[in-house]
N, C-alpha and C positions, 0 to 999 in steps of 0.2 A: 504494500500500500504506500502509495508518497502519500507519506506525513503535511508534507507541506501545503500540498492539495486540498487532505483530508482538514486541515483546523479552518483552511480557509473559507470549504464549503458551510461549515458549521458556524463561524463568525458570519459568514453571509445572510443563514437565515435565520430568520426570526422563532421558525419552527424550533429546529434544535438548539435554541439557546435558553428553551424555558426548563429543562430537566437534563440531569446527567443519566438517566436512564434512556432518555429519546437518543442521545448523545450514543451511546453503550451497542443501542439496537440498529444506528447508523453503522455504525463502524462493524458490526457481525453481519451486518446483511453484504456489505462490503466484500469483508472475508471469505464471505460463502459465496458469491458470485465469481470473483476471483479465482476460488478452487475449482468451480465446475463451467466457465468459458471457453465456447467454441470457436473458433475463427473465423469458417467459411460458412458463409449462408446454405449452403446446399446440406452439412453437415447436420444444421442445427435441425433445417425441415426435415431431412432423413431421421433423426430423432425424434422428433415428435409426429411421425408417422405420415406425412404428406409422400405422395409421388413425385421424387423431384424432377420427371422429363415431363410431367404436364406442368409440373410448377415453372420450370424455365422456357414454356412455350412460347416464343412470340418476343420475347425479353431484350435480343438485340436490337430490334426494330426498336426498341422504345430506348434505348439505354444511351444515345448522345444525346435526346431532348431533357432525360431526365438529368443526368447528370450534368447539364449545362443551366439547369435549374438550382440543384446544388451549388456551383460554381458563385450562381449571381447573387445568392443568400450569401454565402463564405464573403465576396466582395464588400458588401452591403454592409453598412453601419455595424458593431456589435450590437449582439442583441437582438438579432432577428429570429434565433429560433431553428430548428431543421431535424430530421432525423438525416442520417447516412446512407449510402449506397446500398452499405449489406442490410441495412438496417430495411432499407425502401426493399431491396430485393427479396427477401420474405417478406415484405408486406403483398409486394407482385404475385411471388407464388402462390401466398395461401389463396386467391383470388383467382390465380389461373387454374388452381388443383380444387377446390372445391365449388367455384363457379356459383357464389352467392345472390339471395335475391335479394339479401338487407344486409347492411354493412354501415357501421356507427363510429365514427371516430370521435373523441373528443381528444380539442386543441387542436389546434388549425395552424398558427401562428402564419409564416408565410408558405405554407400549402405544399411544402414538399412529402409531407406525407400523404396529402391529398392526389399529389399528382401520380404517383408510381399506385395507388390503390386505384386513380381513375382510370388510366393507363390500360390496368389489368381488365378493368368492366369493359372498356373499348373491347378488346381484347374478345372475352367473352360474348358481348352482342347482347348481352341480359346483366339485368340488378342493380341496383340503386343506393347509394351513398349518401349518407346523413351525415353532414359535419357539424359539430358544437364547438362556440368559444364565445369569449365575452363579447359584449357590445365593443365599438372604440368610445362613443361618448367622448368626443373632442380629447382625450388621453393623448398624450405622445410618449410616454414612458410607466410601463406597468411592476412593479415593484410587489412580488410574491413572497408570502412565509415558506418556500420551500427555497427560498437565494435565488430565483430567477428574477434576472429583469430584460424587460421587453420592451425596444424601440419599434418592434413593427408594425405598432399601432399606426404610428404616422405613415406608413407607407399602404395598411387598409389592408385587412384579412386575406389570404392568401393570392395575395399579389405576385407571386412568383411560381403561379401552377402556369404551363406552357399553353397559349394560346389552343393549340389543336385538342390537349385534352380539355378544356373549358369550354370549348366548342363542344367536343365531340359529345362530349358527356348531355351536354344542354339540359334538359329536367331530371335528368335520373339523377343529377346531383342539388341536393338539399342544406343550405348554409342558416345555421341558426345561431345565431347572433342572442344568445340570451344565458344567463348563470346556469350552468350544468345541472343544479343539483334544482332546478325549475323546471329547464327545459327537458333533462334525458326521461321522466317521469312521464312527462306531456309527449314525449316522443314514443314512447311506451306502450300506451294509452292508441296510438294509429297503427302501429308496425305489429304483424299476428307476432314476430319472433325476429331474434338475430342471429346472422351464418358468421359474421368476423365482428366481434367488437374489439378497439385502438383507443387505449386509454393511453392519450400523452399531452393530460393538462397542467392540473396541480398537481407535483409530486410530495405533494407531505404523508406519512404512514395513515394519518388518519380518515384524510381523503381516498386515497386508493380504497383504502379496505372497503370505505363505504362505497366504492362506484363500483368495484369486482364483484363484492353481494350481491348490492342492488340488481344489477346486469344478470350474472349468472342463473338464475333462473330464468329469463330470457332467454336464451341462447339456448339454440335449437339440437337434440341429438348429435353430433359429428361435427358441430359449431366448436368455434374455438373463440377463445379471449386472450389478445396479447396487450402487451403493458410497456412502453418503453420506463428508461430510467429507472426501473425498479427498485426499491429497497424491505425493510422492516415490512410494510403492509403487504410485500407477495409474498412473503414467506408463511405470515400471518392465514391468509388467506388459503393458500395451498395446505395446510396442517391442519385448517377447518374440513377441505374436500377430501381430506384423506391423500394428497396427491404428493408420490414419494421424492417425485424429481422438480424438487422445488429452486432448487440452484440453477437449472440449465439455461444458460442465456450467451447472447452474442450479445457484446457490449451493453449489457444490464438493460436487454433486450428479450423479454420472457414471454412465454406461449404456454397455457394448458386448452386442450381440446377435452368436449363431452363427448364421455361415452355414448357409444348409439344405442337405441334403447333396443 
């Protein structure tokens, strides 16, 4: 673990600075993620039991717009947000390999997660994508209890998904501009179920826990829930469902799928 990393994260948020036990459960969720990371995206979905030649169907065709996506976020003021390549890459596959008809992301920030999961529904020709994040409300700097902060407000909710997937997608993509813990309820309430839920908003333990519950029953037979940034609340969570391989992640990048009934 860098040390130096790890105090910094913790003076940054406001979250773990209220108890040395939030502190304790940072630092072992850390540890445990550490011991059981994968490197290669193809590895991780062969792990958690996806087909990886349907999951990389189609994938170079899409792999210079997206990664020039990445590129313009990296460019772009700090603070704008992003998941990674490999990271976007199973998002792709689980999309290509299960071919979902409801897909829920929350956190949006500048849409690069949005883009490699729209990508995939091109891709597919079927299924429809729900995104959740806060309003802007004139904000230009968002300042989180988990140490994020976020200029991409000023630049306007995912602004950095590639024109032809923003096109392509046209209504089968859904932007909800409203407090998660308001809106995914209300979104709940219209959608029968969900095939992939993308929790990458608030990272604090106490939040996850609450939006992996909440969701999980949701989540349809052979549906899966992935979690970037991971900590304390997916271990937490995975020890609730009984689920033994609670470590497994590419860059604190975690997936558990439901069994089919």
């Amino acid at each position: 673990m860098d040390l130096k990393k790890f105090v910094t994260e913790i003076w940054e948020s406001s979250y773990y600075r209220r108890t040395p036990s939030a502190v304790l459960q940072y630092a072992y969720a850390k540890w445990k993620f550490s011991r059981h990371c994968v490197h290669e995206p193809m590895t991780f979905l062969r792990d958690i039991g996806i087909d990886v030649c349907q999951a990389i169907s189609g994938f170079d065709k899409w792999r210079p717009q997206l990664e020039h996506a990445i590129k313009l976020v990296q460019q772009a003021d700090d603070g704008q947000g992003g998941i990674s390549v490999e990271d976007g890459t199973i998002l792709y596959g689980l999309v290509r390999a299960l071919r979902p008809e409801f897909i829920v992301e929350t956190g949006v920030a500048a849409g690069i997660s949005t883009a490699f999961l729209g990508a995939a529904l091109m891709e597919n020709g079927q299924g429809s994508l729900y995104s959740i994040d806060l309003p802007v409300n004139g904000r230009k700097v968002l300042h989180c209890a988990d140490g994020g902060r976020y200029t991409w407000l000023a630049h306007g909710v995912g602004w950095a998904i590639p024109k032809v997937v923003r096109e392509g997608l046209a209504n089968r993509h859904h932007l909800i501009l409203r407090d998660v813990r308001h809106a995914l309820p209300d979104l709940l309430e219209q959608i029968p179920f969900i095939d992939i839920f993308f929790h990458d908003d608030l990272h604090t333990p106490d939040h996850m826990l609450w939006e992996y519950s909440f969701v999980w029953p949701h989540i349809r037979p052979g549906g899966i829930l992935v979690s970037d940034d991971s900590n304390f609340g997916w271990i937490q969570f995975c020890r609730r469902l009984g689920e033994k391989n609670e470590g497994l992640n590419i860059q604190r990048l975690t997936a558990v799928r439901k069994q089919l009934a």
